[in-house]
N, C-alpha and C positions, 0 to 999 in steps of 0.2 A: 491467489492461486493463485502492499499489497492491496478511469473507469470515475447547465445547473450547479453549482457548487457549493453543496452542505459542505464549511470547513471538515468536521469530526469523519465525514466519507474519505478523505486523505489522509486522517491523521490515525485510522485504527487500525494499527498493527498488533498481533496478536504472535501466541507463541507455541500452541499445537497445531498436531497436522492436520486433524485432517481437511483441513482445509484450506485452498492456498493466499499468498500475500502478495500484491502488488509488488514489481520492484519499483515503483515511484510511490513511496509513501512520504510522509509529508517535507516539502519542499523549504517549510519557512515559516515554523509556527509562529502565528497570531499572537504580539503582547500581551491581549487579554482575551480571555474563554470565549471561544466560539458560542454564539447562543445555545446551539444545540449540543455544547459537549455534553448536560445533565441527560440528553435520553439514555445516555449509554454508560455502562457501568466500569467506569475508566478512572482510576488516581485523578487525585488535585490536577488541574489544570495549569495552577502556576509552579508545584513543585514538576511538574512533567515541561512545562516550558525550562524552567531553571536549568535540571537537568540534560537539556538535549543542546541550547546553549553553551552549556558547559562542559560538554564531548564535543564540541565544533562538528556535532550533527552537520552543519550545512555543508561542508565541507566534504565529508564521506558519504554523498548518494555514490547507488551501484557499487558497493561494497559490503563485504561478510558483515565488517563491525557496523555498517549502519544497520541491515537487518537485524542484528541481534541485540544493541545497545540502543538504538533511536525510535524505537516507539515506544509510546506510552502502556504505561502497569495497567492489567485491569483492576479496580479496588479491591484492595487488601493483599494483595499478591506483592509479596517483598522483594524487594530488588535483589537480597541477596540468593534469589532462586535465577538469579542470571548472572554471564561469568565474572570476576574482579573487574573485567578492564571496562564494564558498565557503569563502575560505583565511579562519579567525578570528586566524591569523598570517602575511601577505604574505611576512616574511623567513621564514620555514619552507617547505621543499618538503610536507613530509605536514602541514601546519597544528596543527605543535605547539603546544600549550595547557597551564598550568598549573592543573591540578584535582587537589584530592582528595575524600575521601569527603562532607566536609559536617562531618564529627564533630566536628571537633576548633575550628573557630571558624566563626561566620556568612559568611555570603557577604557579601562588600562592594557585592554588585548585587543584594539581595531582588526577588523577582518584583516586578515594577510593577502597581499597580491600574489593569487594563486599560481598565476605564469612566473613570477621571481623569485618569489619564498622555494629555498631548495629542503626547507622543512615539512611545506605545506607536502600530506601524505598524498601519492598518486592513484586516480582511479583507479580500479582494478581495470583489468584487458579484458577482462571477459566479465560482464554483469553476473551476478549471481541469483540465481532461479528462486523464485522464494514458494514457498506453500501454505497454505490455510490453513487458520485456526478453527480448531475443534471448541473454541470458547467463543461464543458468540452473544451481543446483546441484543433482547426482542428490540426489532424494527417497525416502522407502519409497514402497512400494503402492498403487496407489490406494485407497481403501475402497469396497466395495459400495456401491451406493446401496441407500436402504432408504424405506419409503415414510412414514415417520412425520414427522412435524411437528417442525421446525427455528424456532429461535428464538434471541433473543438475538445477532444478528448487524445488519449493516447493509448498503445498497444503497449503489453508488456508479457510476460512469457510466465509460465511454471512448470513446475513438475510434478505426478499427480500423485507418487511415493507409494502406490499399490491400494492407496486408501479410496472411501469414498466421498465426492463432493458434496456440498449440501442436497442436491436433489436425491442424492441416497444410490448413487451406482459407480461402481470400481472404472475405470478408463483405462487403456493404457498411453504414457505420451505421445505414442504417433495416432490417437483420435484426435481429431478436429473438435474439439470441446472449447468449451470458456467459460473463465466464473466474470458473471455482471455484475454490477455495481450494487453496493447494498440496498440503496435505497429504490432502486428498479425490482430488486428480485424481490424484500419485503423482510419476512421472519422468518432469521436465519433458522428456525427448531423447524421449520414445515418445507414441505418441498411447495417452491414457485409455481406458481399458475405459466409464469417462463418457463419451467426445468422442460428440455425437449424441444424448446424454440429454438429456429435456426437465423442467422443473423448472417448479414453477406456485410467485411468487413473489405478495406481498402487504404491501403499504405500513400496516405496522399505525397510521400517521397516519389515514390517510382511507381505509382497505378497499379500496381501487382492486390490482387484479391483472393480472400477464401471467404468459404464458408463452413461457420462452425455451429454446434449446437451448445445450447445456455445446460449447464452442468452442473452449476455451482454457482456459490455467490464471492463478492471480493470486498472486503472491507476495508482497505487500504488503498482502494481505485482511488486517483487524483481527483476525478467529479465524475458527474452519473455518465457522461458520456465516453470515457472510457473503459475499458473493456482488457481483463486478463485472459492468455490465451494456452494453449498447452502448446508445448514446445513446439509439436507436432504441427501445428498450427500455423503458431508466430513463424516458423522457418519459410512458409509459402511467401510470406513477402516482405521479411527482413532477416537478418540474419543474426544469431543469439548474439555477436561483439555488438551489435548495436544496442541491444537489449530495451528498447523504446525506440515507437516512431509514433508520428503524427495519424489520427485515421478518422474517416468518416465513414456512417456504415447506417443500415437499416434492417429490420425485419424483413423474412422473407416468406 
């Protein structure tokens, strides 16, 4: 809505609505599969490395083309059902790529210094909102909420597109809502033993707080301890050009 750190909790961006997406989905995938990419029903791990590599994903967070080109396929879903400028190879249907590990000789495209390079593309000015997938893979349990103090996560904002979240109710963006982390909220097909919980969050930037209620789930949250929030929300104590900040927070 795309929030301990299971890598694949960062790394699952999805591609309907209704439900929303992290705008910090993955930062810097892992050479080799995350132990737990198999719970989740997600493309090759190394062909979805290859490919994200090979868009200089790293490059384009908080932008349209990261949301739409830089997360990984769920299995069997063809690349060509996302737009050209996805495919890092046109003649390829799944946008085969030639990568290997790094080990064995340099890369012939080293990162670019992003401050010099007048090529390297510029972030957008305004982060873009992203929203939840309607495709979600069964998770464990939810966890209890418990009331102690969470940290080390980040805020990031969505939009709730008229649909409903996973706990199953329509919002509009100026409610105080938020989708939590997948692996807090559980199975994404059931509503949360969370959905209805209230959580008092805190912009450790400038100490400005809300409180919102758990709505939904986010499977593109960085780790379990951050938290996607609706616009409506995220505005109480940052502002949407910031599009992320730093937050610690608790059950209330």
């Amino acid at each position: 809505m795309f929030a301990s750190l299971p890598l694949v909790s960062f790394l699952l961006a999805t591609v309907a609505l209704p439900f929303a997406q992290a705008l910090a989905v993955p930062r810097s995938p892992e050479p080799s599969e995350p132990a737990d990419w198999g719970k989740f029903n997600l493309e090759d791990y190394d062909t979805y490395h290859c490919r994200y590599m090979a868009l200089d994903c790293e490059y384009k967070h908080n932008t349209a083309f990261f949301n739409t080109c830089c997360t990984p396929l769920n299995a069997g879903q063809s690349l060509s059902s996302r737009p050209e400028e996805c495919n890092p190879d046109p003649t390829g249907e799944n946008g085969t790529c030639d990568c290997d590990d790094g080990e064995d000789e340099p890369s012939s495209n080293p990162p670019a210094n992003i401050e010099n390079d007048p090529t390297t593309p510029a972030p957008s000015s305004t982060p873009t909102p992203t929203t939840h997938s309607s495709t979600k893979a069964p998770t464990t349990t939810a966890s209890p909420p418990s009331s102690s103090q969470n940290s080390g996560g980040v805020a990031t904002f969505f939009y709730q597109n008229g649909v409903a979240g996973a706990c199953g109710t329509v919002h509009q963006d100026s409610d105080f809502i938020a989708a939590i982390d997948q692996d807090r909220y559980g199975n994404s097909g059931n509503a949360s033993p969370l959905c209805g919980k209230q959580v008092r969050i805190t912009n450790t930037n400038n100490q400005k707080s809300v409180t919102v209620t758990i709505a939904d789930d986010c499977p593109t949250c960085i780790n379990s301890n951050s938290i996607d929030l609706s616009v409506g929300a995220f505005t109480q104590i940052a502002t949407e050009e910031e599009g992320e900040v730093p937050i610690k927070w608790q059950f209330v």
